[in-house]
N, C-alpha and C positions, 0 to 999 in steps of 0.2 A: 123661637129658633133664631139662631145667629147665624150670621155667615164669615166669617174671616175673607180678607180679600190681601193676597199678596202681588206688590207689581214688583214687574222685572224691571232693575235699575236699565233705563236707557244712558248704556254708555255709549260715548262718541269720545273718537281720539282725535288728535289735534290734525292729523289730514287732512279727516272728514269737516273740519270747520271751515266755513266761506272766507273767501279768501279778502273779508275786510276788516279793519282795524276795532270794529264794535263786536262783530261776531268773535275776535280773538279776546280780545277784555271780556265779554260775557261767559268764552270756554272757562279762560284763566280762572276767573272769580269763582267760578262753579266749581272746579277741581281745588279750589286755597278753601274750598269748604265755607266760601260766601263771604272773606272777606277783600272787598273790591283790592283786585289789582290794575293799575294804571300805566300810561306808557310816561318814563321819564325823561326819552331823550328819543330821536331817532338821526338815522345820518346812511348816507347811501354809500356803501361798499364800495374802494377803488378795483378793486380786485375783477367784479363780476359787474358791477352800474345795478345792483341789488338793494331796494330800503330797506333798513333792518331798523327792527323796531327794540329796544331797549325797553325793558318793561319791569317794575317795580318786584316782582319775585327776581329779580337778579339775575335772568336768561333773556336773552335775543331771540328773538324770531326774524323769519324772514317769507319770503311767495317765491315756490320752486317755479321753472318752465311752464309746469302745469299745473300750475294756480293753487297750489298747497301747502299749508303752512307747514317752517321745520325750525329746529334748535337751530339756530347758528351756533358753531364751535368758539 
């Protein structure tokens, strides 16, 4: 007798990831379907005194208020 075994994908959205530079490379990498993305540049926002992080998928990130990561536009 067999048994088949299905698991339920754990998805986490980019919120939900801790709010530091290894946990945001380890999200990215995981959603590019495992091939490593890296940070290419960072430099902190005159705008807000915000680091944003430049990151090799070709989007910015950045840490809201409340410690959560978001696109930067």
């Amino acid at each position: 007798m067999s048994h088949a075994f299905v698991k339920e994908e754990d998805e986490q959205w980019l919120h939900d990831v801790a709010p530091t530079l290894n946990a945001l490379i380890n999200y990215l990498t995981k959603e590019n379907n495992g091939i490593r993305v890296y940070e290419k540049s960072s430099h902190v926002n005159p705008a807000d005194g915000k680091q944003v992080h430049e990151m090799s998928n070709g989007m910015s990130y950045s840490i809201d208020k409340d410690s959560r990561w978001y696109i930067v536009d």
